[in-house]
Each structure stands twice: as C-alpha cells, then as structure tokens.
N, C-alpha and C positions, 0 to 999 in steps of 0.2 A: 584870887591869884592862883595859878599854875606854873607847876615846876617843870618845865623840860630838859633831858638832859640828851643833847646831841654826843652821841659816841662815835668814835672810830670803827668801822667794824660791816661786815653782812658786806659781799660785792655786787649780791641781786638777788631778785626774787627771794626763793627760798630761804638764801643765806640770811638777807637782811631781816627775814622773820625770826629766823634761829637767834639771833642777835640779837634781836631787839627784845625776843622773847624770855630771854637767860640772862641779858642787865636786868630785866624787871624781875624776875626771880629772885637773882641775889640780892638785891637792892631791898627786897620787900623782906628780907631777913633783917634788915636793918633799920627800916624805917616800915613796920607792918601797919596795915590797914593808914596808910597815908597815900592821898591825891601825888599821882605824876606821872610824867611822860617819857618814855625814854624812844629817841627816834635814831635809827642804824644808818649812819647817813654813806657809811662806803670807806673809802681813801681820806687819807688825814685833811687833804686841801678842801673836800666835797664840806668834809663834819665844820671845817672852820669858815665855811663859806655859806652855809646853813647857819650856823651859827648868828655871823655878823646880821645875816638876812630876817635870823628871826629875832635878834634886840631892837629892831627897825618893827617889826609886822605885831609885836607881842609885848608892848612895855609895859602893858601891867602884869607881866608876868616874868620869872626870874629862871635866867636861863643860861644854862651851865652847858661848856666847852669839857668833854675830857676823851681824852688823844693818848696814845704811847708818847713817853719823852725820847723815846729811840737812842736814850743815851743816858750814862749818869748827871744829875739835878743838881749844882752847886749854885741855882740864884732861884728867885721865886720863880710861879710859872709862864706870868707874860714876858717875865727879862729872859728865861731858857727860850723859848718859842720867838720872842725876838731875836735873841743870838743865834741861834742855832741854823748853819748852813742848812738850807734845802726851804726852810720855814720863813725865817726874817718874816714873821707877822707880830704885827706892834699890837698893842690892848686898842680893841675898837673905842671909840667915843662912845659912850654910856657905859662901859662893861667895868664891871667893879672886880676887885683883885681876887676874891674869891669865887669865882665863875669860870675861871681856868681849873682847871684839873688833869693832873700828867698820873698815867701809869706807867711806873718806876720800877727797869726800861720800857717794859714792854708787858702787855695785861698778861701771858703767861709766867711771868712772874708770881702774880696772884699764885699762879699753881703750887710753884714750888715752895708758899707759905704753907701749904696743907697736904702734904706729902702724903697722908693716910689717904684721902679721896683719890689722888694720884693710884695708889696701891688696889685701891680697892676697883677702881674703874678698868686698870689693867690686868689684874689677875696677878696669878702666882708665877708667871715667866716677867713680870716688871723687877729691872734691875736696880732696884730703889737704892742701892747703898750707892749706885755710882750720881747721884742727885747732889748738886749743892746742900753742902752743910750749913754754908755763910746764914745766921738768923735774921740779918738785915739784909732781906730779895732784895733790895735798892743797887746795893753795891755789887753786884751780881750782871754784867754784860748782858748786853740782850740776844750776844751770839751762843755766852755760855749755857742760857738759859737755854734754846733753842736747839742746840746742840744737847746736851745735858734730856731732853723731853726725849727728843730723837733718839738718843742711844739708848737709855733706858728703857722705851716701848717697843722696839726694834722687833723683839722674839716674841712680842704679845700674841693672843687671837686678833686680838682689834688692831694690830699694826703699826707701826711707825706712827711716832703723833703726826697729826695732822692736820692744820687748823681748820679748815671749814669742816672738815667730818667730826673730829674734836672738841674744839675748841671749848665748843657752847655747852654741850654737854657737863664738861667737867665744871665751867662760869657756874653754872646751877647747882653746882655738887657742892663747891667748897665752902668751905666758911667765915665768913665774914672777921668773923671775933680774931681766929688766927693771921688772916690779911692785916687787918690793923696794927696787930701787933708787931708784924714782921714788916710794914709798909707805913712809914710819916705821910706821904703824900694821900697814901688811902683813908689812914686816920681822920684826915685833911676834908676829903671828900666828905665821908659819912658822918664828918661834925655837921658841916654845911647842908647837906640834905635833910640830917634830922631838924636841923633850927631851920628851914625853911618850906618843909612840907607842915610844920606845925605851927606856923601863922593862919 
C-alpha cells in the first residue's frame, strides 16, 4: 500500500514541482525514511477532483485530500467542505473521515507558527513584531494572515511575500514540531500519515 497525498497548490509546470517538491520536504520531517506521494494538483476543485478519481483508480492504496479551510473550522472536515459556500462537496463513497485534511485558514498559516524561519528567510528589514501573536494560527483569518506576511516583508530584499516565489521555499524551512503545536488540524494530519506510512 501507498500513501498519496493530493494537495492544494503549484498552478503549472514549474510551480507544481516547487509544490509538490516542499510538501515532501516538510512531511519527510515528520514521517522520515517512509513510502509516499504527494501530488500538487493546482486549484482547490482540481486536488478534490483528483482526489475522488484516485479512491476509484487506487483502492489499495490510502489516499488523503488536504486543501485550505479558507475560513475558521467549527465542524469536522467533510461537514466544513460540505457546508462551506463555494465547496458543498459531500465525503465521496469510500473516503473515510480521516482522509480529509484542512489547513487552518490557509497553509501560510503554517508560517506564522514558526515566526524564526519567517525572520530568518527575510532578513533584518522583516517587521516581525507586526506578525500575529494569537498561539492558536487557527483562529487567525486567512486575510490577517495574508495581510500580516505582506506588511511585514514589504521592506525586505526578497520583497513582499509572495506565494509562488515564496511560498515553497519557506514550506521546507519550517518546522513541523512548532506547526503542530500551534495547528489541531495539522496535529490531525501528521497522526494520520505517521500511522499510515507505517503499515
């Protein structure tokens, strides 16, 4: 059995390798020297349409949906992704509750759990003290966060964040341990991959 994990993320070519290249990075922080896949499927509709395609093409194999919640998370993650204006996608036939996976709002979030790599990646012009204090990124908008990245690299060398120039780069930097702690839903993930790259 093989683990795939469909992500959000990469819009082509190059992008999609950067992507796909920096989940298997930090992921391998967490579950090292373990079998899996991680495939950068584009726009949230594309990963969830892959998704459903590969529980059909791939049953013996366990295969994980994870998407920005694009908002705050107050039900599990097929009831959010069912309610949630824009999405209304109901849990395919076969897909078991734990094969969802939401980043809580939005995978730069992740960032602002490890605010040194932040520092570090932008130098001594990053206006680190204007960064969310909140320890739970969860509760954290996905405009503040966004906003919040934006102002504070603004005066950098490397410039205004920027997610395709960005993004991936910092995914590989950060640390796992600290996401966890500041993210349930991440927690969430990295139980799941570790008890399932270890069957």
């Amino acid at each position: 059995m093989s683990v795939l994990i469909y992500v959000e993320g990469g819009s082509q070519g190059s992008s999609k390798t950067a992507c796909r290249q920096a989940f298997r990075s930090f992921f391998e922080k967490i579950i090292p020297n373990r079998t899996f896949q991680v495939i950068a499927s584009g726009n949230r509709v594309k990963a969830f349409e892959d998704f459903c395609l590969a529980l059909k093409q791939h049953r013996q194999d366990y295969v994980i949906l994870l998407i920005d919640s694009e908002e705050a998370v107050v039900a599990a993650p097929w009831r959010h992704l069912a309610a949630r204006r824009g999405d209304r996608w109901h849990r395919p036939a076969g897909a078991a509750d734990d094969q969802a996976h939401l980043m809580v709002q939005v995978m730069e979030s992740w960032f602002i759990a490890d605010q040194q790599v932040l520092i570090g990646y932008y130098g001594r012009d990053f206006l680190a003290n204007s960064l969310p204090r909140q320890p739970d990124v969860e509760l954290i908008s996905k405009r503040d966060v966004l906003n919040a990245l934006r102002h504070a690299s603004r005066n950098t060398q490397k410039g205004e964040y920027h997610k395709t120039r960005h993004a991936f780069d910092l995914l590989e930097q950060i640390d796992p341990k600290r996401v966890r702690i500041a993210s349930r839903h991440a927690d969430r993930l990295f139980t799941v991959l570790a008890r399932e790259t270890a069957r």
